[in-house]
ChimeraX commands (.cxc) that place a marker at each C-alpha (Angstrom):
marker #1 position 19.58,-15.80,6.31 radius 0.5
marker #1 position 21.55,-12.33,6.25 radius 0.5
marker #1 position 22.78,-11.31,10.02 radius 0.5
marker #1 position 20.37,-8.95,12.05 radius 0.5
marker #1 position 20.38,-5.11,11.32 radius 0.5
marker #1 position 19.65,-2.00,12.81 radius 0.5
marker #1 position 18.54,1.69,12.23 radius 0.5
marker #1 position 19.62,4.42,14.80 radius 0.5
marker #1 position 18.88,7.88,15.71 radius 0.5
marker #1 position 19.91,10.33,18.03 radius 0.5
marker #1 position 17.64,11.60,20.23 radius 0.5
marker #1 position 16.74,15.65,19.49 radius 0.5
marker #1 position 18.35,18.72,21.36 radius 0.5
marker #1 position 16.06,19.82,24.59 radius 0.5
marker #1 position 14.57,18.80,27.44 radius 0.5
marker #1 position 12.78,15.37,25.89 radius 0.5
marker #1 position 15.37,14.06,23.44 radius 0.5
marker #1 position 13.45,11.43,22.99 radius 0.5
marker #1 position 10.01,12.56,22.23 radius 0.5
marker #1 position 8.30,11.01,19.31 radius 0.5
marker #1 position 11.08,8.46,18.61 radius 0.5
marker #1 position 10.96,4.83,17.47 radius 0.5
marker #1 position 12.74,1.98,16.74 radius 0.5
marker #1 position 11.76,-1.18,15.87 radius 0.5
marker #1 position 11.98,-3.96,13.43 radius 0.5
marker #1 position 10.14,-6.81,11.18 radius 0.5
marker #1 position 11.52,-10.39,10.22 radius 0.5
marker #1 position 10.11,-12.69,7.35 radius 0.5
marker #1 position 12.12,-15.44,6.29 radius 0.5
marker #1 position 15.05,-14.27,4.65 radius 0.5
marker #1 position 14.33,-10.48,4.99 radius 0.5
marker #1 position 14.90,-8.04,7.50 radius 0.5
marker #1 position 14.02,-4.52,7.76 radius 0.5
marker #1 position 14.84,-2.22,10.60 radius 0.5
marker #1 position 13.58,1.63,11.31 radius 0.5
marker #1 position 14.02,4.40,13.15 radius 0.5
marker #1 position 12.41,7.65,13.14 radius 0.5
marker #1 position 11.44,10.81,14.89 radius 0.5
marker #1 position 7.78,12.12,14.80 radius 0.5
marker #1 position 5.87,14.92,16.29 radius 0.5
marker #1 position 9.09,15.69,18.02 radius 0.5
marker #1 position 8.25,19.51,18.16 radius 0.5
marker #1 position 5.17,18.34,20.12 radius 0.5
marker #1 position 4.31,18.65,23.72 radius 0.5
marker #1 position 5.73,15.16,25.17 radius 0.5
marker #1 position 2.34,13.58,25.17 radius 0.5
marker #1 position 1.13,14.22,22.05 radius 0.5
marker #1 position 5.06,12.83,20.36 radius 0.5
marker #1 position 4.36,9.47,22.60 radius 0.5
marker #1 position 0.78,9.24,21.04 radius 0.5
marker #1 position 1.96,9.91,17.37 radius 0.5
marker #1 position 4.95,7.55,18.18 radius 0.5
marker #1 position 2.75,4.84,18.97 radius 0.5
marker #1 position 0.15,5.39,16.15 radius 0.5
marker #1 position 3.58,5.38,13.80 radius 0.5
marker #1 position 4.68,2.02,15.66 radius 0.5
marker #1 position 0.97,0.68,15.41 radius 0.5
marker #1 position 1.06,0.85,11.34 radius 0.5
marker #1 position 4.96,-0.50,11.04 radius 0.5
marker #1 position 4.06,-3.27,12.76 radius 0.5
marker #1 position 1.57,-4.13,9.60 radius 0.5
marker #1 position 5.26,-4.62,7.92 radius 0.5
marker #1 position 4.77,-7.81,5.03 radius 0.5
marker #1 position 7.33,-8.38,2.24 radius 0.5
marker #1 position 9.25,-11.24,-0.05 radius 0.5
marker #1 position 12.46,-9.16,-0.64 radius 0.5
marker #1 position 13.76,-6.00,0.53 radius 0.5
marker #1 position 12.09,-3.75,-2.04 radius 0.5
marker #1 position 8.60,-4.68,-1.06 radius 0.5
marker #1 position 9.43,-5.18,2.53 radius 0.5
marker #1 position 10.18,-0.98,1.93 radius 0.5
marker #1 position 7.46,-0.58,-0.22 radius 0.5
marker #1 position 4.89,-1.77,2.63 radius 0.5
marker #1 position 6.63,0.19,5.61 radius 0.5
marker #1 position 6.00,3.44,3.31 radius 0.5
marker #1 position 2.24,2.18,2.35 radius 0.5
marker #1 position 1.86,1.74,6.42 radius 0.5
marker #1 position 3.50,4.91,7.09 radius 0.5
marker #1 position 0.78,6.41,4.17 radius 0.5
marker #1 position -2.10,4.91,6.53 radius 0.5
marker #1 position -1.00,7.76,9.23 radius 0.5
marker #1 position -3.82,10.35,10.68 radius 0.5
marker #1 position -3.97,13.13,8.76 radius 0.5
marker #1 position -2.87,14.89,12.10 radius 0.5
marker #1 position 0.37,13.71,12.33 radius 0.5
marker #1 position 1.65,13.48,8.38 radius 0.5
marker #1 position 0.66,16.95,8.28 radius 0.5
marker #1 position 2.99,18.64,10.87 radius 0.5
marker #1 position 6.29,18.58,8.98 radius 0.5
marker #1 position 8.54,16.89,11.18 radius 0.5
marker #1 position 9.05,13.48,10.66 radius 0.5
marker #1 position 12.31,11.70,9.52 radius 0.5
marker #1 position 12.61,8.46,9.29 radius 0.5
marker #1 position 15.05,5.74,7.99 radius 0.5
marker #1 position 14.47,2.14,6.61 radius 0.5
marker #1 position 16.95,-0.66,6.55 radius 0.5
marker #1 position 16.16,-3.65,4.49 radius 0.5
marker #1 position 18.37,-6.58,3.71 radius 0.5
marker #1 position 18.11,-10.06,2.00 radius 0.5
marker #1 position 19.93,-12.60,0.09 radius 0.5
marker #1 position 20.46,-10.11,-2.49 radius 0.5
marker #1 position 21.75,-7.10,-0.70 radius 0.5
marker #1 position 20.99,-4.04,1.26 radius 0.5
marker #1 position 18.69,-0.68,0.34 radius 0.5
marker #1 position 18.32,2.00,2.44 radius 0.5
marker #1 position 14.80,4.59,1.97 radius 0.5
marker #1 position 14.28,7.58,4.42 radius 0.5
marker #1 position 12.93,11.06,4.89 radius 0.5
marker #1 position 13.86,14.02,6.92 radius 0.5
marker #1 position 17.27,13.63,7.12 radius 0.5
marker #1 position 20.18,15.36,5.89 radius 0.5
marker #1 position 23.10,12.86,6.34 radius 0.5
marker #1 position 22.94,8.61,6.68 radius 0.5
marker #1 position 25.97,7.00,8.19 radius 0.5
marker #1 position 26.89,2.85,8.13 radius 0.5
marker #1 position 29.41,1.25,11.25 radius 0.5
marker #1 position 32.32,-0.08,9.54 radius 0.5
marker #1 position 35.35,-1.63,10.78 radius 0.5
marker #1 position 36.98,1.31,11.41 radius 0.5
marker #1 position 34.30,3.33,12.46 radius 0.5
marker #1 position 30.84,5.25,11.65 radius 0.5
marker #1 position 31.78,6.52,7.64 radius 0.5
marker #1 position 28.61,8.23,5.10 radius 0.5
marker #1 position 26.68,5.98,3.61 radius 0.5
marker #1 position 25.69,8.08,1.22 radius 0.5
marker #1 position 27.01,11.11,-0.32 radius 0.5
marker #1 position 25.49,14.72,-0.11 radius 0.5
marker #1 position 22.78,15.42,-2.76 radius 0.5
marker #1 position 21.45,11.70,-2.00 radius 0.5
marker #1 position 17.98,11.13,-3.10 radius 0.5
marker #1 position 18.08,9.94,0.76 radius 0.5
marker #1 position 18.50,13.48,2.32 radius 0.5
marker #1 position 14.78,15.42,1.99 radius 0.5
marker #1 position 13.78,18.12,4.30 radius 0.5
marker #1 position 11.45,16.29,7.23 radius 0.5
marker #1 position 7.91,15.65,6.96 radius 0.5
marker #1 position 5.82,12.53,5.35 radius 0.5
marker #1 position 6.39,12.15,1.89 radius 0.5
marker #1 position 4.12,12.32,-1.02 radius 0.5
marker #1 position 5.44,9.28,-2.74 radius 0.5
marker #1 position 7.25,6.70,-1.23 radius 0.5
marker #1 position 10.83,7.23,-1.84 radius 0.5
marker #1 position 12.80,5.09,-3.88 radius 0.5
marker #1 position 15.06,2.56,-2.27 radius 0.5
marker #1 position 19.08,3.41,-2.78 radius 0.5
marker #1 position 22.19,0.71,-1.57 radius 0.5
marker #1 position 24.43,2.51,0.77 radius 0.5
marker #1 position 27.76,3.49,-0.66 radius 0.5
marker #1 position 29.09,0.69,1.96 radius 0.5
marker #1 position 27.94,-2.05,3.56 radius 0.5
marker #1 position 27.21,-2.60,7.19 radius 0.5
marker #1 position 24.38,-4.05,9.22 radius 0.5
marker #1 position 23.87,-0.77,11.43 radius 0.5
marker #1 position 22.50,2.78,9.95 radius 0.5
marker #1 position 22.43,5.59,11.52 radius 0.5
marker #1 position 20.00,8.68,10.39 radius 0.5
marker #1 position 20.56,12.24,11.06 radius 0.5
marker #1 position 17.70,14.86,11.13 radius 0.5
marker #1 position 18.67,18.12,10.08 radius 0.5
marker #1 position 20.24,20.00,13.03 radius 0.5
marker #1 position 21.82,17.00,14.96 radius 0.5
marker #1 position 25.36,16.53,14.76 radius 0.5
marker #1 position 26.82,13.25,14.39 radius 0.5
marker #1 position 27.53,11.87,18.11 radius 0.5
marker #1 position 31.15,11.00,19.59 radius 0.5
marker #1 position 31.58,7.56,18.63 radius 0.5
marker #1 position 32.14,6.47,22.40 radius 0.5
marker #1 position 29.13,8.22,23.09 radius 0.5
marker #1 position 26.71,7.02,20.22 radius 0.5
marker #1 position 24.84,4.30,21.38 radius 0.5
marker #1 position 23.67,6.76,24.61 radius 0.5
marker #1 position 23.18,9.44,22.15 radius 0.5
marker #1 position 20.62,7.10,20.25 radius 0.5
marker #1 position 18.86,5.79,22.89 radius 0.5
marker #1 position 20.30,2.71,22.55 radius 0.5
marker #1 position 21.42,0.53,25.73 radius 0.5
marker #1 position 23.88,-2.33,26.30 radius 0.5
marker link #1:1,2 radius 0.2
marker link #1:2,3 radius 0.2
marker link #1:3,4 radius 0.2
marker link #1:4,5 radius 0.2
marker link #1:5,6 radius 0.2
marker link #1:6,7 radius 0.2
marker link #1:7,8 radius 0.2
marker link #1:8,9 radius 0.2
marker link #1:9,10 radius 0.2
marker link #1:10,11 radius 0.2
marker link #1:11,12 radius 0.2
marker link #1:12,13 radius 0.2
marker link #1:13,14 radius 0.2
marker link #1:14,15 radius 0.2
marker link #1:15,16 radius 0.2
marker link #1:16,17 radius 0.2
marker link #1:17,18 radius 0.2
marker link #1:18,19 radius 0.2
marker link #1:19,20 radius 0.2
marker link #1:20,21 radius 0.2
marker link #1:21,22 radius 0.2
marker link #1:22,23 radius 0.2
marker link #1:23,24 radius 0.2
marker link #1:24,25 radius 0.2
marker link #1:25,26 radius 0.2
marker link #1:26,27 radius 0.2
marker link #1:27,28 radius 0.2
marker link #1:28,29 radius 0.2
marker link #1:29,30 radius 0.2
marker link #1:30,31 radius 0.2
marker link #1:31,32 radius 0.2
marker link #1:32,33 radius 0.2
marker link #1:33,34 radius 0.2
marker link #1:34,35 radius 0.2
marker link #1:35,36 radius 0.2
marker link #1:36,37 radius 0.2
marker link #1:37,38 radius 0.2
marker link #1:38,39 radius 0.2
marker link #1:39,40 radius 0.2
marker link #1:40,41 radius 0.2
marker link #1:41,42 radius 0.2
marker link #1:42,43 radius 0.2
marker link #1:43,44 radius 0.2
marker link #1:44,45 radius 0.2
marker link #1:45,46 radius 0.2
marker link #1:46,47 radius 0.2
marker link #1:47,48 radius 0.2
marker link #1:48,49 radius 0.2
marker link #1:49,50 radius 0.2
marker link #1:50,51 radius 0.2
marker link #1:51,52 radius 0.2
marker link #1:52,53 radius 0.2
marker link #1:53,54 radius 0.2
marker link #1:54,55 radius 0.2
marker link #1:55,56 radius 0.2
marker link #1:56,57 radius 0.2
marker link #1:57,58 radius 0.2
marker link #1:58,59 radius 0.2
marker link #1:59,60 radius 0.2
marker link #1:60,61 radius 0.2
marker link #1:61,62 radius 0.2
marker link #1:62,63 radius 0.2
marker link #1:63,64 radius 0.2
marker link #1:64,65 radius 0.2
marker link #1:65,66 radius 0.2
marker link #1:66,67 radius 0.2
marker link #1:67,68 radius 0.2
marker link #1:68,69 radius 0.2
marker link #1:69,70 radius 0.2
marker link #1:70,71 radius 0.2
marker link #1:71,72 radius 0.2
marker link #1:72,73 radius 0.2
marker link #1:73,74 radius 0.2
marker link #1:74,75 radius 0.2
marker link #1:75,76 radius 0.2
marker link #1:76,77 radius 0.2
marker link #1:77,78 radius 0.2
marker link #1:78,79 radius 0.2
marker link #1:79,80 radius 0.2
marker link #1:80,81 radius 0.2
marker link #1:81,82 radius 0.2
marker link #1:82,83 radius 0.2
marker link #1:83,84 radius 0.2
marker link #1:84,85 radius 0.2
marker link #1:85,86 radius 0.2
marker link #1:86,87 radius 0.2
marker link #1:87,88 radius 0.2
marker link #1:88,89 radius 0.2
marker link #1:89,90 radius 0.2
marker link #1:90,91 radius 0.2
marker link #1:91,92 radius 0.2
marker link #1:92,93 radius 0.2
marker link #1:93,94 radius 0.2
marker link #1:94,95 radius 0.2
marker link #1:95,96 radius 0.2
marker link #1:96,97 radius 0.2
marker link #1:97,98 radius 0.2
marker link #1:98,99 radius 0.2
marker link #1:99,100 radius 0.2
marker link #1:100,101 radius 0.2
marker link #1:101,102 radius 0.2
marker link #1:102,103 radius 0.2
marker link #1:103,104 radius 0.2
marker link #1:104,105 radius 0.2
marker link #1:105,106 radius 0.2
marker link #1:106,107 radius 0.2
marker link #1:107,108 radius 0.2
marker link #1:108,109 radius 0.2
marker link #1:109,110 radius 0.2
marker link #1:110,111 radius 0.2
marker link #1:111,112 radius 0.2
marker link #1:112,113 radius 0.2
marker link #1:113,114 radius 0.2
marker link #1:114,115 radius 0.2
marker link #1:115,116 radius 0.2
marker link #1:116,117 radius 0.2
marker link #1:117,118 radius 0.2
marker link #1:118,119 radius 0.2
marker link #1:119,120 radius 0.2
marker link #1:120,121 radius 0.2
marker link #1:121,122 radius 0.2
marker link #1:122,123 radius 0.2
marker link #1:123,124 radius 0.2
marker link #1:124,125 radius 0.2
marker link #1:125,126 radius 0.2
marker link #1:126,127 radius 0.2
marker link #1:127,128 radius 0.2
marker link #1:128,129 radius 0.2
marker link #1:129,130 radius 0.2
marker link #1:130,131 radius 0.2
marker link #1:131,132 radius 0.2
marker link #1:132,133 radius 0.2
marker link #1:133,134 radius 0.2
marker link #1:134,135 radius 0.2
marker link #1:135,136 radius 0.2
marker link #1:136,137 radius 0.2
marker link #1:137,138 radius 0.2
marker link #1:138,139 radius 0.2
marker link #1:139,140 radius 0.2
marker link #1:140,141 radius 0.2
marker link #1:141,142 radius 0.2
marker link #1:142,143 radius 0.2
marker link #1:143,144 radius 0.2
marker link #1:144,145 radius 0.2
marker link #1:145,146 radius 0.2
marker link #1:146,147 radius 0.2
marker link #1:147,148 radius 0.2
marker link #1:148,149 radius 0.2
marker link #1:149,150 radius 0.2
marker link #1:150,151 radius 0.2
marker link #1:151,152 radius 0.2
marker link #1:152,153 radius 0.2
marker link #1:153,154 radius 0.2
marker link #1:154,155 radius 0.2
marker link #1:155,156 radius 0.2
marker link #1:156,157 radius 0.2
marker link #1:157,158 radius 0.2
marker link #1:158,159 radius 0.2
marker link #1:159,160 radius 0.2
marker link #1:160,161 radius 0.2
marker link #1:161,162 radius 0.2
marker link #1:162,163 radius 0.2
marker link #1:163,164 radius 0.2
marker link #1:164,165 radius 0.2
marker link #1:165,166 radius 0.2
marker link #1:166,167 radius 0.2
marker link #1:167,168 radius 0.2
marker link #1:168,169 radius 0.2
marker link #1:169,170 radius 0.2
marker link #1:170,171 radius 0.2
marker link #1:171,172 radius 0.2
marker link #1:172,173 radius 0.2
marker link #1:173,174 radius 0.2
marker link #1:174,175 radius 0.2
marker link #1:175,176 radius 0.2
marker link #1:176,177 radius 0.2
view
């Protein structure tokens, strides 16, 4: 069984950084796939918690055999949205998948994806990546791509976030010890 993985993201610039985020994950057999996202983040606080939890409520229908369709169903879930919240524009989201076979990455909204390596966070994909699209839901699901490296934790980066002091990223990300 490959090891566990994860999906981070920092947290946006203002007063709730962490408005309309989620992270979570799904496990079946041999597959993993891990997410994180940002929706309805230009929201009022209470209307980002409510669209995070509708976008937690449909990833949590998550079924797959392999790392392709694990992706495939997070994007059909992600499809099953209200109207009201694939409509505003600002969502970005990454998904993680690994199996037996390897690891694929599929996102939108962001403009850079990074991998943990031994020596640090390095790109996991290089600019003009079919992985970088401006935010919002996406018409068609996008098509899975392997990082340029591997690693078992991702890191997404929305347009206008800069990539977080290494000593401070977990913080940054919401992420604690």
């Amino acid at each position: 069984m490959p090891d566990a993985i994860e999906v981070w993201m920092p947290g946006s610039p203002g007063r709730w950084p962490f408005a309309g985020h989620v992270r979570g994950s799904w496990e079946g057999g041999a597959i993993r796939l891990a997410w994180a996202g940002r929706i309805a983040w230009s929201a009022l606080p209470e209307d980002a918690f409510e669209a995070a939890e509708a976008l937690r409520d449909v990833l949590a229908t998550v079924r797959g055999d392999g790392r392709f369709a694990a992706i495939t169903s997070a994007w059909a879930a992600v499809d099953t949205l209200a109207e009201k919240w694939k409509s505003r524009g600002d969502l970005s989201l990454l998904f993680a998948a690994v199996d037996p076979a390897g690891i694929v990455l599929s996102s939108t909204g962001l403009e850079a994806v990074w991998v943990e390596g031994h020596s640090g966070w390095v790109a996991a994909a290089l600019s003009g990546s079919p992985l970088f699209t401006e935010p919002g839901a996406p018409e068609r699901a996008p098509v899975p791509q392997p990082p340029l490296r591997p690693g078992l934790r991702f890191l997404g980066l929305p347009p206008g976030i800069a990539l977080p002091k290494p000593t401070e990223m977990a913080l940054a990300c919401g992420v604690r010890p």
